[in-house]
C-alpha positions as CSV (number, residue, x, y, z in Angstrom):
1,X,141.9,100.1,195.9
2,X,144.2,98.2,193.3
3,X,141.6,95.6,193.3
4,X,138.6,98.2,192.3
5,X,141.4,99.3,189.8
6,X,141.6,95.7,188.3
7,X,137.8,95.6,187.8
8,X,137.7,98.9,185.9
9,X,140.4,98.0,183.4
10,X,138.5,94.5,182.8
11,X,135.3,96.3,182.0
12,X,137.0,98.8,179.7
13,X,138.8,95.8,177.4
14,X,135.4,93.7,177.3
15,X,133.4,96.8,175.8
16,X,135.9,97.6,173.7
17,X,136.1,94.1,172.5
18,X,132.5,93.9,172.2
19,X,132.7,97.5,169.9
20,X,135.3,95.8,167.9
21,X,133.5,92.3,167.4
22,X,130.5,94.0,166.0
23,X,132.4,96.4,164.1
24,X,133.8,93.6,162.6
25,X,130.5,91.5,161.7
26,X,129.2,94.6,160.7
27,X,131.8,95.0,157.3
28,X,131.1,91.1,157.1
29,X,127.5,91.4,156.6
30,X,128.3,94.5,154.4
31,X,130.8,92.4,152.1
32,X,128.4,89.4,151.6
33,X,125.3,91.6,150.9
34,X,127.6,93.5,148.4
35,X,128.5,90.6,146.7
36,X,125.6,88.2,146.9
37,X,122.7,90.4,147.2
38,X,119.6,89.0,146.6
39,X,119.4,88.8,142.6
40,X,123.3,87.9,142.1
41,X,124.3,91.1,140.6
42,X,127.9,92.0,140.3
43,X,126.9,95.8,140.7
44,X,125.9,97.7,143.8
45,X,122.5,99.5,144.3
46,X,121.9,103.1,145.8
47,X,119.1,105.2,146.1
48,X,119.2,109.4,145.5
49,X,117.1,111.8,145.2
50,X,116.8,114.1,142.2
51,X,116.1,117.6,141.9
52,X,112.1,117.1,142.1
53,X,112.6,115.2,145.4
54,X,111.7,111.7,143.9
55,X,113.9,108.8,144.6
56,X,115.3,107.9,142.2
57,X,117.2,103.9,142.4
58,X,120.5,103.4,140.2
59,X,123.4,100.3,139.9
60,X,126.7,100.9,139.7
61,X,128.2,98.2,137.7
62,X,131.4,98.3,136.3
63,X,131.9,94.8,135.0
64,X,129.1,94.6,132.7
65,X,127.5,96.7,129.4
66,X,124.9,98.6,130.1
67,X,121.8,96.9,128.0
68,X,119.9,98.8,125.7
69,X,116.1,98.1,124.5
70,X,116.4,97.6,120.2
71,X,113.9,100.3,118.9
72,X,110.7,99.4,117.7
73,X,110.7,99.0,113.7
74,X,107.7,100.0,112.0
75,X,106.1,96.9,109.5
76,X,107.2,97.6,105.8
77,X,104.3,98.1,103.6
78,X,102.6,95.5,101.5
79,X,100.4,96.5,99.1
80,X,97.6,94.6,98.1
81,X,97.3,92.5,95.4
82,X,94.8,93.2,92.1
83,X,94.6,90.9,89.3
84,X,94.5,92.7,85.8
85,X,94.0,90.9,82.5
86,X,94.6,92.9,79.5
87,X,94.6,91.3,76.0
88,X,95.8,92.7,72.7
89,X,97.7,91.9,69.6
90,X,101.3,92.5,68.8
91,X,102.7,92.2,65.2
92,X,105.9,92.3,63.0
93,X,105.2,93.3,59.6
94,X,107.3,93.9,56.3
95,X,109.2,91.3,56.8
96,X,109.8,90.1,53.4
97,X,111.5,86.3,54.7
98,X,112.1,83.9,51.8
99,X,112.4,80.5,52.1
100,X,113.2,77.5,50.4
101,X,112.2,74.0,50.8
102,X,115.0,72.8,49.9
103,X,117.5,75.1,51.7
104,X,116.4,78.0,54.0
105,X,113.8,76.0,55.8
106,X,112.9,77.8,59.1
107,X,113.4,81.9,60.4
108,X,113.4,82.5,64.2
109,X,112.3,85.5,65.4
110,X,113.1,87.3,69.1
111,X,110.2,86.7,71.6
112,X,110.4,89.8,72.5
113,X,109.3,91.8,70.0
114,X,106.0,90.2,70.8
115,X,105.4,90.3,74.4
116,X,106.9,90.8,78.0
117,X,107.7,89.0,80.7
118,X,104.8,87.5,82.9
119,X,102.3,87.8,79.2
120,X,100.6,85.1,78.3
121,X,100.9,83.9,74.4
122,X,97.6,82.0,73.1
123,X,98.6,81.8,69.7
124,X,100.8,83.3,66.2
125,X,99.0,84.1,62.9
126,X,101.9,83.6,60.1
127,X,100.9,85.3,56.9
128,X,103.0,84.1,53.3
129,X,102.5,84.6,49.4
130,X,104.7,82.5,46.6
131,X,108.2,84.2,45.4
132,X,106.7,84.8,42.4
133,X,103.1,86.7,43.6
134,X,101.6,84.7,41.5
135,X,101.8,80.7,41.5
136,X,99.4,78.9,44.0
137,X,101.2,77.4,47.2
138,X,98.6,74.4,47.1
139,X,98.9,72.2,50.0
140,X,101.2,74.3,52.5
141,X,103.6,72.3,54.8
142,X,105.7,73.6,58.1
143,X,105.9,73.3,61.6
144,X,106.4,76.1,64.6
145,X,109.0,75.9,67.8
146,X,109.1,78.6,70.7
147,X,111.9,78.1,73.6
148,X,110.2,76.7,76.5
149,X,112.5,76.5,80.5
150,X,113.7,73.3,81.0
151,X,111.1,72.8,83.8
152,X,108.5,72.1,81.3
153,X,107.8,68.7,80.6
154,X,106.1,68.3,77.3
155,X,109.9,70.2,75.8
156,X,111.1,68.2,73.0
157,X,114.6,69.3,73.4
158,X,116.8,71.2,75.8
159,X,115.0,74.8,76.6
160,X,113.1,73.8,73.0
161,X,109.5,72.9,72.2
162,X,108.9,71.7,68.3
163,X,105.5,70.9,67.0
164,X,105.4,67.3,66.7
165,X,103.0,67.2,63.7
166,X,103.2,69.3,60.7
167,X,101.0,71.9,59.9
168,X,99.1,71.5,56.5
169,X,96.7,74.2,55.1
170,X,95.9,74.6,51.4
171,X,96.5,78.6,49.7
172,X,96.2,80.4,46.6
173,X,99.1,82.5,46.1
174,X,98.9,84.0,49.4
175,X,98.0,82.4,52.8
176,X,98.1,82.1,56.4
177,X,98.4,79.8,59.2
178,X,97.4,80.2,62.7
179,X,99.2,78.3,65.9
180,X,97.6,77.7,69.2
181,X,99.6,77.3,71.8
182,X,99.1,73.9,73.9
183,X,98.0,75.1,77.5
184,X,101.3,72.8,78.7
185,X,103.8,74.6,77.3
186,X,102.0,78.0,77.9
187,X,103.2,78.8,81.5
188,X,106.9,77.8,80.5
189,X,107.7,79.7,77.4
190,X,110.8,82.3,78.3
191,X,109.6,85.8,77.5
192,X,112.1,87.1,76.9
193,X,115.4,85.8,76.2
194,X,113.6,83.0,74.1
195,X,112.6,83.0,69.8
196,X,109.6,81.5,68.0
197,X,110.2,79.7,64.6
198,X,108.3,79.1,61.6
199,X,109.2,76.0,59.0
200,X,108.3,75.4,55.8
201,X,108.8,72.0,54.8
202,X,106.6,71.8,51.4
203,X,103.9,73.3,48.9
204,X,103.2,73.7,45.3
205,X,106.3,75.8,44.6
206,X,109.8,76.2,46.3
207,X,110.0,79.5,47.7
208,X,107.5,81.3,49.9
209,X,107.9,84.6,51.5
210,X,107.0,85.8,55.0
211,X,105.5,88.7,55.3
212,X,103.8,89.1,58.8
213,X,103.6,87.7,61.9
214,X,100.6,88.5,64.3
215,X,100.6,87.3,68.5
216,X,97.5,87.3,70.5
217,X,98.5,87.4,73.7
218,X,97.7,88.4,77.4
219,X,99.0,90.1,80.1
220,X,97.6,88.0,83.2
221,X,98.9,89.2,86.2
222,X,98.6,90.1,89.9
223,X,99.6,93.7,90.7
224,X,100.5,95.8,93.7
225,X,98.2,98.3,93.9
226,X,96.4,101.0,96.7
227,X,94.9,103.0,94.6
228,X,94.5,104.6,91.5
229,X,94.7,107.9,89.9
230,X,92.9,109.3,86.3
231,X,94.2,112.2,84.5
232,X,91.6,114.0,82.0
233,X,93.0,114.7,78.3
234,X,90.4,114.8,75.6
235,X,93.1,115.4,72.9
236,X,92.1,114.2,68.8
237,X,94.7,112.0,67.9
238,X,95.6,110.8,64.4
239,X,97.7,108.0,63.2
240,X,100.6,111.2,61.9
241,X,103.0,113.7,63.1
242,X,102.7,116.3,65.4
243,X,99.1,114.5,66.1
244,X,100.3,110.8,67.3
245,X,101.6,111.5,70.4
246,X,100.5,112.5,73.7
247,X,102.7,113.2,77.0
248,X,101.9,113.7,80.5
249,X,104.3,114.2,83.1
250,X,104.3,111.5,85.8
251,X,103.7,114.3,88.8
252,X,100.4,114.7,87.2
253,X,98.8,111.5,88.1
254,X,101.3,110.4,91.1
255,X,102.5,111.5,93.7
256,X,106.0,111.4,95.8
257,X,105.7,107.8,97.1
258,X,103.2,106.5,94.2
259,X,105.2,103.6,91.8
260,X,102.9,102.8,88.6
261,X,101.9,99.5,88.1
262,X,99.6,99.8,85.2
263,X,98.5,102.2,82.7
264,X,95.4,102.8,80.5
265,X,94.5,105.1,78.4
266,X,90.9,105.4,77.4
267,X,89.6,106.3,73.6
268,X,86.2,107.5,71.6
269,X,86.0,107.4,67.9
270,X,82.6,108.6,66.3
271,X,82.5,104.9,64.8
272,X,83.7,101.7,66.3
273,X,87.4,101.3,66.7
274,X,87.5,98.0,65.1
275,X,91.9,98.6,65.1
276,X,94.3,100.8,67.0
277,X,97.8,100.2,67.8
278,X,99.9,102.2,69.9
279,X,102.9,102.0,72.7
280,X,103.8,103.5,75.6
281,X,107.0,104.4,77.5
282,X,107.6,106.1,80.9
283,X,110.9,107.6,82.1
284,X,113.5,105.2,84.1
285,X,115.8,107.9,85.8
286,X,118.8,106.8,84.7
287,X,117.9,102.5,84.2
288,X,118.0,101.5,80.7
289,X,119.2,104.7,79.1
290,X,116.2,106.8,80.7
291,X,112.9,105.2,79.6
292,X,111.4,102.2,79.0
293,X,108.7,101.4,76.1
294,X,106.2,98.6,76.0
295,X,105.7,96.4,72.7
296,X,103.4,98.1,70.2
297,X,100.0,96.7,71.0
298,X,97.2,96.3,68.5
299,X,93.3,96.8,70.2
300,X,89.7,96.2,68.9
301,X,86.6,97.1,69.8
302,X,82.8,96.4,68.1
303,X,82.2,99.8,69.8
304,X,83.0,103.3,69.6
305,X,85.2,103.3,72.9
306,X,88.2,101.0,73.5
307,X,91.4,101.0,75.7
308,X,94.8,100.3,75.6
309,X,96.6,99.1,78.5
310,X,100.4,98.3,79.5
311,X,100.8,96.1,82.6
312,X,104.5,97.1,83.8
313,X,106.8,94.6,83.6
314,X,108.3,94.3,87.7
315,X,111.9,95.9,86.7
316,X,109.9,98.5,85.2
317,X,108.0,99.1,87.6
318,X,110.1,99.7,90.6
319,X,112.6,102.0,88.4
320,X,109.5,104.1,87.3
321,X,110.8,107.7,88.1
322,X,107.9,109.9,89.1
323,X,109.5,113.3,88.0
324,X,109.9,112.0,84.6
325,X,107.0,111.6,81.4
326,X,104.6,109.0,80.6
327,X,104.2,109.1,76.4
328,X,102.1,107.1,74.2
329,X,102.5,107.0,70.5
330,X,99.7,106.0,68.4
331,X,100.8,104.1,65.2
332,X,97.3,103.1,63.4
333,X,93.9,103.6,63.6
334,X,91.2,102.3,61.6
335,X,89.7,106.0,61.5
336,X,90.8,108.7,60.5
337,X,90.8,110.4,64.3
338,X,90.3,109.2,67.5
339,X,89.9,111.3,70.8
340,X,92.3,110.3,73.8
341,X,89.5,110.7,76.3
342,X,91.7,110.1,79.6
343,X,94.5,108.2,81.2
344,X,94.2,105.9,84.3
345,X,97.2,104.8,86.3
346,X,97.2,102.3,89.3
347,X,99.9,102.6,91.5
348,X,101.2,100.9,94.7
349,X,102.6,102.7,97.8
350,X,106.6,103.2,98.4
351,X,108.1,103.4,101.9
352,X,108.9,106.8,102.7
């Protein structure tokens, strides 16, 4: 009997030590997959089921940020690029200069009363007459300078280019002298910021005076543009109050998200506009005071239609404000009226 007892006991501790051995390698084999895991994750990985029945697999990980996809960006727009050449004349007149041969030699005058940054200058027409109006200049004398960036090579001086030959032209009592500008100095001269300079070094009498002073010049450039937009006028202008001016507001020829890059306006005489000279401006919002005007530009034309065209300098451009006014003023015209047929504006895209 105490022997059957003996047995019984025995077999009781072995299952229980059996229970307790795997109960044991159980929460080993729970620990290491826990920690380890197949991937090396510090977190732990359950599945639940949501309210529509799928399962639905999420890691509980309290060690590391959860990570976050950046949003996708959409491309910022480029417009394309359009070349635009538009060539006129700009002038200073009345100037009444004198100078003296043998004292007051040379008057500089501000680049930038002639043209804008990015034009092109091909040349300067200098018109003169004797102090007196009436003895002849004879053989004329001078030289011409312009301020040139230091990058260009043929400078003769520090930001300077000076003629290296004298001019030498013969006159009555009035003359003229043209300068072309060398093609290796063209792409260098600082517009604006920079002066050109006429010299008078010798002719038949001591004083001469200045009177005018006429660029041809060229606004060569590549512009953004998508698109373009024409607003109809059909006004009579003449070169006078109330009838030189016309004024559109910007809204009518762009929209929200439109920023002007160029604009023409188109004329008709009933003979051939052989001169007109005119300037624009366009409102700034509150850059430069408001508005900002072109140069007065000077046109021609062997026919009865011609156009005038201002190719917006960058800072211009981009501080355009589209709820403001475009105006242009005409100044001269070789007749008596001209008709503003209609003003074309090519504009680039803004992001939104």
């Amino acid at each position: 009997m105490n022997e059957d007892k003996s047995k019984s006991r025995t077999t009781i501790y072995v299952i229980v030590f059996l229970i307790l051995a795997a109960a044991l390698v159980a929460i080993i084999l729970f620990g290491l997959l826990g920690k380890g895991g197949s991937s090396g994750d510090d977190g732990q990985t359950a599945e639940v089921t949501d309210a529509s029945g799928n399962v639905v697999q999420y890691q509980d990980n309290w060690e590391t940020e959860p990570v976050t996809e950046a949003p996708e960006t959409t491309p910022k727009h480029e417009s394309p690029l359009k070349m635009v050449v538009a060539e006129s004349e700009t002038e200073l007149t009345d100037l009444a200069v004198e100078l003296d041969k043998n004292s007051k030699k040379t008057y500089k005058m501000d680049l930038d009363k002639f043209a804008e940054s990015g034009d092109t200058i091909d040349t300067f027409t200098f018109y003169y007459h004797s102090a007196d109006n009436v003895s002849n200049l004879g053989e004329v004398k001078g030289g011409f300078g312009i301020s040139v960036d230091n990058k260009c090579e043929a400078k003769t001086d520090n930001i300077w280019y000076q003629t290296p030959e004298d001019f030498s032209v013969r006159a009555s009592s009035y003359g003229t002298v043209t300068w072309e500008i060398p093609e290796d100095i063209k792409d260098y001269i600082t517009v604006p910021g920079g002066s050109i300079l006429f010299g008078y070094w010798w002719s038949d009498v001591n004083k001469i005076v200045l009177d005018k002073v006429v660029c041809h010049k060229r606004a060569v450039k590549l512009i953004p543009c998508d698109g373009e937009s024409t607003e109809e006028i059909g006004k009579v202008m003449k070169a006078a109050e109330p009838d030189n001016v016309i004024t559109i507001d910007a809204s009518e020829v762009l929209e929200t998200y439109h920023q002007p890059s160029s604009l023409t306006l188109k004329f008709e005489g009933k003979e051939p506009v052989s001169e007109l000279k005119g300037k624009f401006s366009i409102g700034t919002g509150s850059f430069r005071g408001g508005s900002c005007e072109s140069v007065p530009m000077i046109v021609s034309s062997e026919k009865n239609e011609t156009e005038i065209t201002w190719v917006l300098p960058d800072v211009v451009r981009m501080n355009a404000d589209q709820g403001g006014r475009i105006i242009f003023t005409l100044e001269r015209c070789n007749l008596d009226e001209v008709t503003a047929k209609e003003m074309v504006v090519q504009y680039a895209l803004t992001e939104e």
